[in-house]
LOLO-936249 format. One line per field, with one value per atom (N, C-alpha, C, O): residue in three letters; residue number from 0; atom name; x, y, z. Coordinates in steps of 0.1 Angstrom, whole numbers, plus 5000, padded with zeros to 4 digits. Example, Ala and Ser with C-alpha at 12.3 -4.5 7.8 and 13.67 -1.06 7.14 Angstrom:
2
resn = [ALA_ALA_ALA_ALA_SER_SER_SER_SER]
resi = [0_0_0_0_1_1_1_1]
name = [N_CA_C_O_N_CA_C_O]
px = [5132_5123_5132_5142_5128_5137_5129_5134]
py = [4943_4955_4967_4967_4978_4989_5000_5011]
pz = [5078_5078_5078_5085_5071_5071_5079_5080]
END
This chain:
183
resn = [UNK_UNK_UNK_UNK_UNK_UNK_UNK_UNK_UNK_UNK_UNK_UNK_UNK_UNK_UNK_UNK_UNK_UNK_UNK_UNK_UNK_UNK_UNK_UNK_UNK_UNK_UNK_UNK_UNK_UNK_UNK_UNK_UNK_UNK_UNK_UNK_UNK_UNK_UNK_UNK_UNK_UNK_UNK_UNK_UNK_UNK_UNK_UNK_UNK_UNK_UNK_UNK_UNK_UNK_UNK_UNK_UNK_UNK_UNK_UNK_UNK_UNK_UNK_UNK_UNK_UNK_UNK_UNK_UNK_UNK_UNK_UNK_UNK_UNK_UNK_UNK_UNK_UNK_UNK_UNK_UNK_UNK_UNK_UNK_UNK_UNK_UNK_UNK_UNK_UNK_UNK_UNK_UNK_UNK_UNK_UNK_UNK_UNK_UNK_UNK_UNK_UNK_UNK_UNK_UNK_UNK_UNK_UNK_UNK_UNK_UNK_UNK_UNK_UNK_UNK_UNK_UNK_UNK_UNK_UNK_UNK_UNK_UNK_UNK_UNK_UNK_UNK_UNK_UNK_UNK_UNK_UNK_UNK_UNK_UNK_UNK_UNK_UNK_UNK_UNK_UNK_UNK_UNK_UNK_UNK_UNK_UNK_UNK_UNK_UNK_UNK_UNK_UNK_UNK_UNK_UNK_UNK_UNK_UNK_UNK_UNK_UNK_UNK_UNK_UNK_UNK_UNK_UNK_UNK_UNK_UNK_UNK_UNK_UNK_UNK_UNK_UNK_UNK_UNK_UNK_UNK_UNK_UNK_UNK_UNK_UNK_UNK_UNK_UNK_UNK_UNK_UNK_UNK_UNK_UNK_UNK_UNK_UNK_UNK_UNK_UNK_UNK_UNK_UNK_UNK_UNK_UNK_UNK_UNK_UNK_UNK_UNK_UNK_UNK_UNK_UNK_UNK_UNK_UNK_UNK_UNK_UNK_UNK_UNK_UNK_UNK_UNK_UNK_UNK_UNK_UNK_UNK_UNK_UNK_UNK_UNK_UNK_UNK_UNK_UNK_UNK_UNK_UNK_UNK_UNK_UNK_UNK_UNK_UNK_UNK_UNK_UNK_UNK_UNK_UNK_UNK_UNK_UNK_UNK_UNK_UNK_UNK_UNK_UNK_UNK_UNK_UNK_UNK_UNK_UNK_UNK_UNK_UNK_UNK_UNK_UNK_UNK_UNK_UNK_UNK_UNK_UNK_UNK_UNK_UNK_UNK_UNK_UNK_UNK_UNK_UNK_UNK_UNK_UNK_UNK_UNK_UNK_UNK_UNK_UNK_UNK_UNK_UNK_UNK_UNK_UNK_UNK_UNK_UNK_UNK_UNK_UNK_UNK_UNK_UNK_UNK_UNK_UNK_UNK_UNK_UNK_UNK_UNK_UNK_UNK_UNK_UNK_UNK_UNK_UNK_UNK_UNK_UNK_UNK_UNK_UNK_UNK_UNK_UNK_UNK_UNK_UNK_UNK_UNK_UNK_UNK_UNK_UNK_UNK_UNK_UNK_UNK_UNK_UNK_UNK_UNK_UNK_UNK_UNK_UNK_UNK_UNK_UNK_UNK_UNK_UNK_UNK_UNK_UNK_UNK_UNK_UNK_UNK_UNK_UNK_UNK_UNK_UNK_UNK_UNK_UNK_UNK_UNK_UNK_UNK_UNK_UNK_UNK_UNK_UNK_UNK_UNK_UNK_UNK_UNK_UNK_UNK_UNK_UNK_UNK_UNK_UNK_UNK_UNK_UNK_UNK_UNK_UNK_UNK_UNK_UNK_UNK_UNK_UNK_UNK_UNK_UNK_UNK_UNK_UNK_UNK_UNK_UNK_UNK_UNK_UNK_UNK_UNK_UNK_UNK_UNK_UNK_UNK_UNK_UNK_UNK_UNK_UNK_UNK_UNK_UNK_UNK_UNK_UNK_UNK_UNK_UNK_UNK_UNK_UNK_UNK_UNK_UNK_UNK_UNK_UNK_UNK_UNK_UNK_UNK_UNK_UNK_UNK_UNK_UNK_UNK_UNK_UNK_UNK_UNK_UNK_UNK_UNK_UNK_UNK_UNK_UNK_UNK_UNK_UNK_UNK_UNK_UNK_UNK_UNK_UNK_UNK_UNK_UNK_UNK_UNK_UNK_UNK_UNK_UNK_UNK_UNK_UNK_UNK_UNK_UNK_UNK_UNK_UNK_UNK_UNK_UNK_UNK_UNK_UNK_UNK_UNK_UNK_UNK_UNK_UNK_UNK_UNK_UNK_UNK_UNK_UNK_UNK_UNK_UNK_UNK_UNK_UNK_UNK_UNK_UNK_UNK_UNK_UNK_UNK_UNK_UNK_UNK_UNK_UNK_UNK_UNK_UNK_UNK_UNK_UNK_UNK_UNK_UNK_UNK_UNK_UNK_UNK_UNK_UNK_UNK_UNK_UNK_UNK_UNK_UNK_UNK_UNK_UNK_UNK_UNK_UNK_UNK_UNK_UNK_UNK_UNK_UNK_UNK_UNK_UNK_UNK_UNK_UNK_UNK_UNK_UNK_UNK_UNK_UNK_UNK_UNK_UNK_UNK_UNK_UNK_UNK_UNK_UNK_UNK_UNK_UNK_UNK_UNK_UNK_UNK_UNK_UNK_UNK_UNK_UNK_UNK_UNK_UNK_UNK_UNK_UNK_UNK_UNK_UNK_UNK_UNK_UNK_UNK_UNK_UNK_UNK_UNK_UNK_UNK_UNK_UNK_UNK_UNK_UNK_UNK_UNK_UNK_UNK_UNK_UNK_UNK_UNK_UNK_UNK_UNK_UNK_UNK_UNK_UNK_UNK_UNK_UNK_UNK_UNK_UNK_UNK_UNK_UNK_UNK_UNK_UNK_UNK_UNK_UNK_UNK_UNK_UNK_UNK_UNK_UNK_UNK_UNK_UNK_UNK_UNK_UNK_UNK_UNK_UNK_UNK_UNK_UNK_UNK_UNK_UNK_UNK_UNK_UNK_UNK_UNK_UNK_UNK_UNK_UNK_UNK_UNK_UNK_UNK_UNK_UNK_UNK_UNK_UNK_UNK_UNK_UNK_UNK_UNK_UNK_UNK_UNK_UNK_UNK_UNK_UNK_UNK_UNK_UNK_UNK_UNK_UNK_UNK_UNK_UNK_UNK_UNK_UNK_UNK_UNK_UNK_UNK_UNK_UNK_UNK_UNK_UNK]
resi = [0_0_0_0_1_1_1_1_2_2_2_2_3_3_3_3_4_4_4_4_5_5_5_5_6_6_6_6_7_7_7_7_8_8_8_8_9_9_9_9_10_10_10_10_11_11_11_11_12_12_12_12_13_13_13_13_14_14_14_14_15_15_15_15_16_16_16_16_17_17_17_17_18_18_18_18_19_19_19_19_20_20_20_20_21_21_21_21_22_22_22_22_23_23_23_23_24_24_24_24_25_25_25_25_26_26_26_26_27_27_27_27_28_28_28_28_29_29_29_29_30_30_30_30_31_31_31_31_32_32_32_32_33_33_33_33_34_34_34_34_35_35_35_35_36_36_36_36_37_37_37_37_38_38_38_38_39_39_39_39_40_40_40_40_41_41_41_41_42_42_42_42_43_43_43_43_44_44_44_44_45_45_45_45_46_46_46_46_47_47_47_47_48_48_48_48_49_49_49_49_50_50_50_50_51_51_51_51_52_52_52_52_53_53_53_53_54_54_54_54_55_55_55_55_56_56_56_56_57_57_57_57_58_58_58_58_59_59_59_59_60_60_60_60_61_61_61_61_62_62_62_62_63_63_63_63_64_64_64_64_65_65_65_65_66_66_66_66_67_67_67_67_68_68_68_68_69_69_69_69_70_70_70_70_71_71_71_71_72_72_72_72_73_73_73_73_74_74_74_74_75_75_75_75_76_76_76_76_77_77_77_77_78_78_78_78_79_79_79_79_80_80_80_80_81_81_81_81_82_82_82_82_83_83_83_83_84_84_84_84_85_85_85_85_86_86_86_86_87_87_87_87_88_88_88_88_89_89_89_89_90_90_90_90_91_91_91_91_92_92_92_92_93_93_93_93_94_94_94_94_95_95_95_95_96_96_96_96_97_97_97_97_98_98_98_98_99_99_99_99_100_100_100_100_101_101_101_101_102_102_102_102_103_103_103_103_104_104_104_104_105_105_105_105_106_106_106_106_107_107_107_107_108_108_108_108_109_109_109_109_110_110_110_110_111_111_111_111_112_112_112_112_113_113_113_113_114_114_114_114_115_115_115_115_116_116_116_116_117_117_117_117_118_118_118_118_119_119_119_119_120_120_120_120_121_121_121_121_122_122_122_122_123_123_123_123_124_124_124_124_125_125_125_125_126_126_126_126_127_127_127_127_128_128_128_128_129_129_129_129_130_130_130_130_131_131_131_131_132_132_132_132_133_133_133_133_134_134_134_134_135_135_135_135_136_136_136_136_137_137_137_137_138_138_138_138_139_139_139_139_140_140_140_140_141_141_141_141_142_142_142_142_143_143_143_143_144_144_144_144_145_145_145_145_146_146_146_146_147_147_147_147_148_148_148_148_149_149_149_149_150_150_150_150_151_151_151_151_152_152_152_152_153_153_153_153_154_154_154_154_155_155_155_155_156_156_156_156_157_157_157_157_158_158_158_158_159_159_159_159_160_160_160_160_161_161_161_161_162_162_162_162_163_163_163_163_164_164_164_164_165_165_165_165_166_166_166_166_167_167_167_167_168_168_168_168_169_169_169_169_170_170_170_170_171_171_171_171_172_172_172_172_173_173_173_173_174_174_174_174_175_175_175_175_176_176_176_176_177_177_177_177_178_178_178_178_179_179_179_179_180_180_180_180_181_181_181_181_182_182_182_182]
name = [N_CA_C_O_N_CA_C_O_N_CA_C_O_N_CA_C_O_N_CA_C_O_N_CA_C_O_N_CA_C_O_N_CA_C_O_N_CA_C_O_N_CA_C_O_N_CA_C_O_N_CA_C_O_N_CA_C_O_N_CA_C_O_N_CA_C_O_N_CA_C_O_N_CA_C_O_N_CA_C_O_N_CA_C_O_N_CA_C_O_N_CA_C_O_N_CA_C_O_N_CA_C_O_N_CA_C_O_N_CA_C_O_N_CA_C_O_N_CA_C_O_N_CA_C_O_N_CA_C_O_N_CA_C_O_N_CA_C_O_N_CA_C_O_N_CA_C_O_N_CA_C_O_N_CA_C_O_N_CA_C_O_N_CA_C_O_N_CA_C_O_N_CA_C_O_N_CA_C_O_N_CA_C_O_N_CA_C_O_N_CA_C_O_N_CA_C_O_N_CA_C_O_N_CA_C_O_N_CA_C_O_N_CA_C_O_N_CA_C_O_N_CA_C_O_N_CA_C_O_N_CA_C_O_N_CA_C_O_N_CA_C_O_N_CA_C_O_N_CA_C_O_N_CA_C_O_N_CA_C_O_N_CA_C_O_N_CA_C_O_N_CA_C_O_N_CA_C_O_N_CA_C_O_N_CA_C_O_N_CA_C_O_N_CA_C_O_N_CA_C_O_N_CA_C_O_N_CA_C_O_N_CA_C_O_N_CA_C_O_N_CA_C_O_N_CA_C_O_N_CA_C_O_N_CA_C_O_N_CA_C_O_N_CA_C_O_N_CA_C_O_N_CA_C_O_N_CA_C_O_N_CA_C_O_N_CA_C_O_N_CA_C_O_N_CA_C_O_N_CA_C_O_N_CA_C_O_N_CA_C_O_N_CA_C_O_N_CA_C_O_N_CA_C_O_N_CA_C_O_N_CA_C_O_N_CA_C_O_N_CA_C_O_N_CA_C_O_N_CA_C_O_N_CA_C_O_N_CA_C_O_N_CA_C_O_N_CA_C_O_N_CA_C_O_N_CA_C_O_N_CA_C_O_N_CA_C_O_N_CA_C_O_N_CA_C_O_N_CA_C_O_N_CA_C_O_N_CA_C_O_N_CA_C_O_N_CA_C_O_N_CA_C_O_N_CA_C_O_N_CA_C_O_N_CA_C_O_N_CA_C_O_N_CA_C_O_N_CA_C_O_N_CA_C_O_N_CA_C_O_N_CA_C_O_N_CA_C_O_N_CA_C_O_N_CA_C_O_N_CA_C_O_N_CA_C_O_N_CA_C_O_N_CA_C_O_N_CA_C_O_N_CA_C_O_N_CA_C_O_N_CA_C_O_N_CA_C_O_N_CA_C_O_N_CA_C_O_N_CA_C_O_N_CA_C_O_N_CA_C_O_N_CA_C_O_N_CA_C_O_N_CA_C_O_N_CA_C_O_N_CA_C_O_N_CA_C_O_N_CA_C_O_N_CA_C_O_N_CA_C_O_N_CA_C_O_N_CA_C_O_N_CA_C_O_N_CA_C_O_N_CA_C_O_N_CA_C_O_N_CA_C_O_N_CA_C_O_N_CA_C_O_N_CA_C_O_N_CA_C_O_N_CA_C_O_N_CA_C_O_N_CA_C_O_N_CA_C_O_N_CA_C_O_N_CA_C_O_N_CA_C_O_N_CA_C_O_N_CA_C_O_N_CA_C_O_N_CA_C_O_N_CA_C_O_N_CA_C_O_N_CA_C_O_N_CA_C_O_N_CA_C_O_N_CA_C_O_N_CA_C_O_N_CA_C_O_N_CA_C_O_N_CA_C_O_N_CA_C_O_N_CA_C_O_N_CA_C_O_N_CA_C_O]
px = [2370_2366_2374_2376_2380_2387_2382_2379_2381_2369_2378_2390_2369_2372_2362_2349_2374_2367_2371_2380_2364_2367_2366_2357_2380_2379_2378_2385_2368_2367_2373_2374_2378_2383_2378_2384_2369_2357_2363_2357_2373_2385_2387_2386_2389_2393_2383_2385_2370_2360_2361_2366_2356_2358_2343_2338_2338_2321_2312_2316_2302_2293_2298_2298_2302_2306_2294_2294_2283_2275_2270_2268_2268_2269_2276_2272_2292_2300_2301_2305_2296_2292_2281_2282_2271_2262_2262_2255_2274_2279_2287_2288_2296_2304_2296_2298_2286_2278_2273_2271_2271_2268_2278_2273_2292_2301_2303_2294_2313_2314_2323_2334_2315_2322_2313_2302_2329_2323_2320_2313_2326_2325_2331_2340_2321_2328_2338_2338_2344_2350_2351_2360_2344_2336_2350_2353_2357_2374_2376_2383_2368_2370_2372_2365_2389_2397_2393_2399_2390_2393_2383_2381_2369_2356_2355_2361_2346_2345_2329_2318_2332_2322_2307_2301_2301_2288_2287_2277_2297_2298_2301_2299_2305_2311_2295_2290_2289_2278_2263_2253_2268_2259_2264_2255_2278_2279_2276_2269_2278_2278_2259_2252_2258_2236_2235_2230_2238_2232_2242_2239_2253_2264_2254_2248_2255_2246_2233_2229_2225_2212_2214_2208_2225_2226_2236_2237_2241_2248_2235_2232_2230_2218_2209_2206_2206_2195_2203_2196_2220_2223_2231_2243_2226_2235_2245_2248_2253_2268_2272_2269_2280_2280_2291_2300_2287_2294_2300_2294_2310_2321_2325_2329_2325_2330_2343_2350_2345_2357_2365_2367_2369_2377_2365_2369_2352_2341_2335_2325_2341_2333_2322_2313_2320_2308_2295_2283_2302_2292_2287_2278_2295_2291_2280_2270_2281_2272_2260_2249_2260_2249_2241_2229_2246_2240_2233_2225_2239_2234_2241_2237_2254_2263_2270_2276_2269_2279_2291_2296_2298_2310_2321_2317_2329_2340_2351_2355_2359_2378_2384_2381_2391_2401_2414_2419_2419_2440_2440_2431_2455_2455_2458_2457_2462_2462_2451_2453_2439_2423_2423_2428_2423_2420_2425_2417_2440_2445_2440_2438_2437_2430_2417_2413_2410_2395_2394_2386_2401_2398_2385_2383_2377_2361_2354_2343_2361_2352_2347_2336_2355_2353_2338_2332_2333_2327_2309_2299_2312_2299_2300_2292_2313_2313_2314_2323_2303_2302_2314_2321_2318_2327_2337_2333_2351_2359_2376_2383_2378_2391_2402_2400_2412_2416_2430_2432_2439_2451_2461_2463_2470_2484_2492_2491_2503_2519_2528_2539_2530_2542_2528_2516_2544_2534_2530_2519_2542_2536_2524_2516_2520_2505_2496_2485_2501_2488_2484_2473_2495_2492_2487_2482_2491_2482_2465_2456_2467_2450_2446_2436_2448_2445_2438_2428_2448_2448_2436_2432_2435_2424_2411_2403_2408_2398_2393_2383_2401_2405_2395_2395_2384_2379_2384_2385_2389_2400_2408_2403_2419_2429_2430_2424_2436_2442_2457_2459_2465_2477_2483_2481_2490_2501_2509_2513_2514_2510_2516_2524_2515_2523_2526_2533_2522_2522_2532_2530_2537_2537_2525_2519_2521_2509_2511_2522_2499_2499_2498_2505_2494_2488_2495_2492_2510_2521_2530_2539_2533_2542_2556_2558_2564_2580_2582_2593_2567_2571_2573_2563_2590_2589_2577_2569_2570_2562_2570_2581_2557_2559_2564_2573_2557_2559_2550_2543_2551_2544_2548_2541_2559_2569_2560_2554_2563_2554_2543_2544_2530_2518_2517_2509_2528_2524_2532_2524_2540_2543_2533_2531_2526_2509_2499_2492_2500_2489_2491_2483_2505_2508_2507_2504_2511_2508_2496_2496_2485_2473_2464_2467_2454_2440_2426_2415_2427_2419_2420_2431_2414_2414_2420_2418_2434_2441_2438_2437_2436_2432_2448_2456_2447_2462_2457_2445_2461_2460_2471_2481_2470_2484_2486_2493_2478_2486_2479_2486_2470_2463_2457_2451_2460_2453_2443_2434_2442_2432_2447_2446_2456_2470_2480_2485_2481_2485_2479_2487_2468_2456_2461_2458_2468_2474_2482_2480_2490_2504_2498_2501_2486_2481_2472_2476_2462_2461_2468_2464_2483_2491_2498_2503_2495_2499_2494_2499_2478_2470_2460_2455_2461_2456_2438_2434_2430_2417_2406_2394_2420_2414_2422_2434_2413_2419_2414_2406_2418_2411_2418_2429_2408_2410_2410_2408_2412_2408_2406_2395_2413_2418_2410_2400_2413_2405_2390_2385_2381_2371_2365_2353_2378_2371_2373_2371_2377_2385_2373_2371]
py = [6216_6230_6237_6230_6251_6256_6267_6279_6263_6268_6283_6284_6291_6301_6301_6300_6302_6303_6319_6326_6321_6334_6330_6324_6335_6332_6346_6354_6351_6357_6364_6358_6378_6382_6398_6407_6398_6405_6427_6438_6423_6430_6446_6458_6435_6441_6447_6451_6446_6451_6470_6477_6472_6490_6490_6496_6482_6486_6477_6471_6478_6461_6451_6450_6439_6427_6422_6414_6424_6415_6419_6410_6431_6437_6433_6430_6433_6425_6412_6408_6408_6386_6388_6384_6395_6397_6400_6397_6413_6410_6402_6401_6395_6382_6371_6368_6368_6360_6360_6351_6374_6376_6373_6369_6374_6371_6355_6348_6349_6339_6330_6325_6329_6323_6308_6304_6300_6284_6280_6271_6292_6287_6299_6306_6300_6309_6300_6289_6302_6296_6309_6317_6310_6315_6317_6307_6325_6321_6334_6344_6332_6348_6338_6329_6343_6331_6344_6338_6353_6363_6363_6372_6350_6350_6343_6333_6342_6334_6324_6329_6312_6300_6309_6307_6318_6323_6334_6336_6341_6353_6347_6354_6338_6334_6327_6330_6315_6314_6322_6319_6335_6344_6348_6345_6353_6357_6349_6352_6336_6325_6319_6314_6323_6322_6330_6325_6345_6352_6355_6360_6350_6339_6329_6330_6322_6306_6312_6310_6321_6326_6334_6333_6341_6349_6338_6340_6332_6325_6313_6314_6305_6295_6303_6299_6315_6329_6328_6327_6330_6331_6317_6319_6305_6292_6288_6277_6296_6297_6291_6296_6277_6268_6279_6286_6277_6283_6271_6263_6272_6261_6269_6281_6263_6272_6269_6261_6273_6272_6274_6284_6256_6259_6258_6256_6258_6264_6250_6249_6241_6226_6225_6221_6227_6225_6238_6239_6249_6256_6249_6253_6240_6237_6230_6231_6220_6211_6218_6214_6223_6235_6239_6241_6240_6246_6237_6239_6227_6213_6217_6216_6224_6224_6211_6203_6209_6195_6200_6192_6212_6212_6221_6233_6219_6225_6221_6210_6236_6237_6237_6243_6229_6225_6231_6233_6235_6236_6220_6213_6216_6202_6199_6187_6211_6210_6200_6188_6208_6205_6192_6185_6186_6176_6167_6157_6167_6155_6154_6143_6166_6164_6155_6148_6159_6157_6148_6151_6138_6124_6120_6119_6119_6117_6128_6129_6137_6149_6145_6148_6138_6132_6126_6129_6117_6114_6118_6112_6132_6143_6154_6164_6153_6164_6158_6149_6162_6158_6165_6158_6175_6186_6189_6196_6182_6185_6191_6185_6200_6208_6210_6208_6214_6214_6221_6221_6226_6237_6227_6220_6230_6228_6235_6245_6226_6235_6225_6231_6216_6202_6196_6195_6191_6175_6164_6158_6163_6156_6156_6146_6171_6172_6174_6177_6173_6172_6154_6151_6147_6133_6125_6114_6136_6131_6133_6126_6149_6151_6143_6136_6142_6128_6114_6107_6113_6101_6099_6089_6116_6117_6116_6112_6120_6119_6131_6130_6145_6152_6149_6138_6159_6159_6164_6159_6183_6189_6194_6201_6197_6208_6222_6224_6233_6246_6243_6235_6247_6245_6265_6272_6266_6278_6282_6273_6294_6305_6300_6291_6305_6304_6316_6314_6329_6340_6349_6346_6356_6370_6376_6380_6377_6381_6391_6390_6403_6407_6399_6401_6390_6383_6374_6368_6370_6361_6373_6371_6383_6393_6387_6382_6388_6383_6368_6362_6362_6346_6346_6347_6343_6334_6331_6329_6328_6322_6308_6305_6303_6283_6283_6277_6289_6289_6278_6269_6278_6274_6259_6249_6258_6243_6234_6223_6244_6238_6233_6221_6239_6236_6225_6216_6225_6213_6200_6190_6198_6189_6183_6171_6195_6188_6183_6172_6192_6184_6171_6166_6168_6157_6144_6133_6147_6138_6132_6120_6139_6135_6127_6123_6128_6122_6131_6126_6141_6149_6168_6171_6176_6187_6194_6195_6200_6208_6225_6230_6231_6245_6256_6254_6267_6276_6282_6279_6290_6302_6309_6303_6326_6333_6339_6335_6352_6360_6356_6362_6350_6346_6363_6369_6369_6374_6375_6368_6380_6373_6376_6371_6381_6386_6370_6368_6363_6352_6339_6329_6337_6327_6318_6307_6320_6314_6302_6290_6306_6302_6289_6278_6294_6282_6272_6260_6275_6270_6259_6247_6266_6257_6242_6233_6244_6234_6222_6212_6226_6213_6209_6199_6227_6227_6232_6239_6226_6222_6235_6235_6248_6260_6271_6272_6277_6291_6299_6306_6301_6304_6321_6324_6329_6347_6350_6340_6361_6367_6382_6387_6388_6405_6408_6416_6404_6402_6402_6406_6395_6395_6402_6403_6412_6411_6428_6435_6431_6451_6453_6465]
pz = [6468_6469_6481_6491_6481_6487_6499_6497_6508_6514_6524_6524_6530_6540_6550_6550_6562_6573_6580_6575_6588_6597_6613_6619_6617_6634_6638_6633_6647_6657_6665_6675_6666_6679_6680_6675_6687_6687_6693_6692_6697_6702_6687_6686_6679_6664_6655_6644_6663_6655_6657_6666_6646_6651_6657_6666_6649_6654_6665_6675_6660_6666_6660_6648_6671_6665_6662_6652_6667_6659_6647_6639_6643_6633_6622_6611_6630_6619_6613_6602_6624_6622_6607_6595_6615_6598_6588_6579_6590_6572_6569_6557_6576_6572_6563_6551_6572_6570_6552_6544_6551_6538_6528_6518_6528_6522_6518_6523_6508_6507_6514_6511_6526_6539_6542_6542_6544_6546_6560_6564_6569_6585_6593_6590_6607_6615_6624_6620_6633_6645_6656_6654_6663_6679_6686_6693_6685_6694_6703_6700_6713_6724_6734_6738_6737_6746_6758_6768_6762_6770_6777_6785_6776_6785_6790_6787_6802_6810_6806_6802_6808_6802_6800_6790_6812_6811_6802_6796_6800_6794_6777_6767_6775_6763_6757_6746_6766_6761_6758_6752_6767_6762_6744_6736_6740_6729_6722_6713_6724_6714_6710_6701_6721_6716_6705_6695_6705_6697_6683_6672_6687_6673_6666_6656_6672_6664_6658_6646_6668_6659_6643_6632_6647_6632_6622_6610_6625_6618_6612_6600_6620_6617_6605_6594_6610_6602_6585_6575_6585_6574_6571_6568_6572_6569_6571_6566_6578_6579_6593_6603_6592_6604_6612_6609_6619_6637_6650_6658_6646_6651_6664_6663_6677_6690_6695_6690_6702_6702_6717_6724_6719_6738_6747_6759_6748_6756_6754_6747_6759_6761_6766_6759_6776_6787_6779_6783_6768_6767_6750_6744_6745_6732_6736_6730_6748_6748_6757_6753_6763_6768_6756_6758_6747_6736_6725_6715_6730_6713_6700_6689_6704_6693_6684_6691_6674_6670_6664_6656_6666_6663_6668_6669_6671_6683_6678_6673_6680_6678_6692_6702_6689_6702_6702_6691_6712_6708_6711_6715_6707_6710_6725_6728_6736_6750_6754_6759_6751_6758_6746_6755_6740_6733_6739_6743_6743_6754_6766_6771_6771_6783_6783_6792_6771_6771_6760_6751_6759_6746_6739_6727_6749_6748_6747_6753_6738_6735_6722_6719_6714_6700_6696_6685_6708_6706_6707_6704_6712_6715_6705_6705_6693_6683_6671_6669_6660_6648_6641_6634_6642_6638_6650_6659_6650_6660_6651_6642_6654_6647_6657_6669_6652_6664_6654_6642_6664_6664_6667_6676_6653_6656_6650_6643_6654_6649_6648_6646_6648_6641_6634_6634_6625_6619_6628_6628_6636_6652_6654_6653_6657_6663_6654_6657_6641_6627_6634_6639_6631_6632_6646_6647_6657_6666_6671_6677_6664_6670_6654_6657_6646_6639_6644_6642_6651_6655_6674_6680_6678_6683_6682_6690_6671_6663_6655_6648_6653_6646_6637_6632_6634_6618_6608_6596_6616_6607_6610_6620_6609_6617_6613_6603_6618_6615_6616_6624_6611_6608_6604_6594_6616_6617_6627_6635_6629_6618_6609_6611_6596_6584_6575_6565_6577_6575_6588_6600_6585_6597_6598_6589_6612_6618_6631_6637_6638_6647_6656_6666_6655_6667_6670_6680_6663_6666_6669_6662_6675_6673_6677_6688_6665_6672_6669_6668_6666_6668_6649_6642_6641_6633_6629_6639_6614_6607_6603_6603_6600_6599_6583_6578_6578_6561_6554_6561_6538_6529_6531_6528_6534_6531_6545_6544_6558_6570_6565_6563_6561_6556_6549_6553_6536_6528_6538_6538_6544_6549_6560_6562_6566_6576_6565_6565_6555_6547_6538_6531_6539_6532_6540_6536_6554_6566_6569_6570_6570_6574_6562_6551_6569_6554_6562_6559_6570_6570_6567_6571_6564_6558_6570_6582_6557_6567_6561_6550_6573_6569_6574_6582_6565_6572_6579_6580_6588_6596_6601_6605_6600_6605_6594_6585_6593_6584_6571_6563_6565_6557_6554_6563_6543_6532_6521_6524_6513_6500_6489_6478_6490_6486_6487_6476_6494_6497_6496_6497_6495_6493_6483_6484_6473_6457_6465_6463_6475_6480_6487_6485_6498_6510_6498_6499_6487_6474_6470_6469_6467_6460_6466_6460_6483_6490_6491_6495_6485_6485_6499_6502_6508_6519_6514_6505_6525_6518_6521_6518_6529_6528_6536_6539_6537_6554_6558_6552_6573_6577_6580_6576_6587_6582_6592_6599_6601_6615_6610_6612_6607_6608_6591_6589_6586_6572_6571_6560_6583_6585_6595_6596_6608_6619_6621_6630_6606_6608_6597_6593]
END
């Protein structure tokens, strides 16, 4: 099954982000990811309480994201990593049912793998705002992470509902959305 996720960036909302979370939620969405890199641990576990309530309210798992010390503040079991914080923090693995984590080589598909990786994000692979200037990875990138590993590689970067055929055809086990979910 080909799943969608939505990451977060609360910045991009025209309106109330939480507002927005709740009609996401209504959509056919497999997973949020919590990704407001721009807070500080107290201020982020504020958003993230009243995240998890409306997400738990509408069944939709809420995955956090970078905010270690507030996942587990919280009795969260699932958290996205960059693979920075994953090397730093090895034994995070073992306090998350759900651990994801960010890359960009097949290198680092195969090592946060071999971290303990449940699933990865793999990009950009699109032209995106949010990469401005940086080269896209492309379709060829994608299938080559997901041919590497034996856990679920997701795209990210420029992902569309216009392009979706393409990350599909790679054999990637979904994707994830930002601007698509967050405008």
């Amino acid at each position: 099954m080909f799943r969608i996720g939505a990451v977060t960036n609360r910045t991009l909302c025209k309106g109330d982000f939480f507002e927005q979370i709740r009609k996401i939620t209504k959509s056919d969405l497999s997973f949020i990811i919590l990704r407001e890199k721009d807070l500080s641990d107290e201020e982020y576990q504020v958003l993230a309480a009243h995240v998890l309530t409306i997400c738990e309210n509408a069944h939709v798992p809420c995955i956090l994201h970078a905010h270690i010390d507030v996942a587990i503040a919280l009795d969260v079991n699932a958290l996205h990593l960059p693979l920075p914080l994953l090397r730093r923090y090895k034994d995070v693995k073992q306090r998350f049912q759900t651990l994801g984590v960010s890359i960009h080589s097949v290198d680092e598909a195969r090592e946060a793998e071999s971290f303990g990786a449940t699933y990865l994000t793999a990009g950009h692979i699109f032209w995106t705002d949010c990469k401005k200037g940086l080269e896209p990875r492309g379709i060829s990138f994608l299938k080559e992470v997901v041919d590497s590993v034996s856990i679920p590689v997701y795209a990210i970067g420029g992902i569309h509902t216009d392009n979706l055929w393409k990350v599909k055809s790679c054999g990637a086990a979904g994707a994830c959305m930002m601007s698509e979910f967050m405008k």
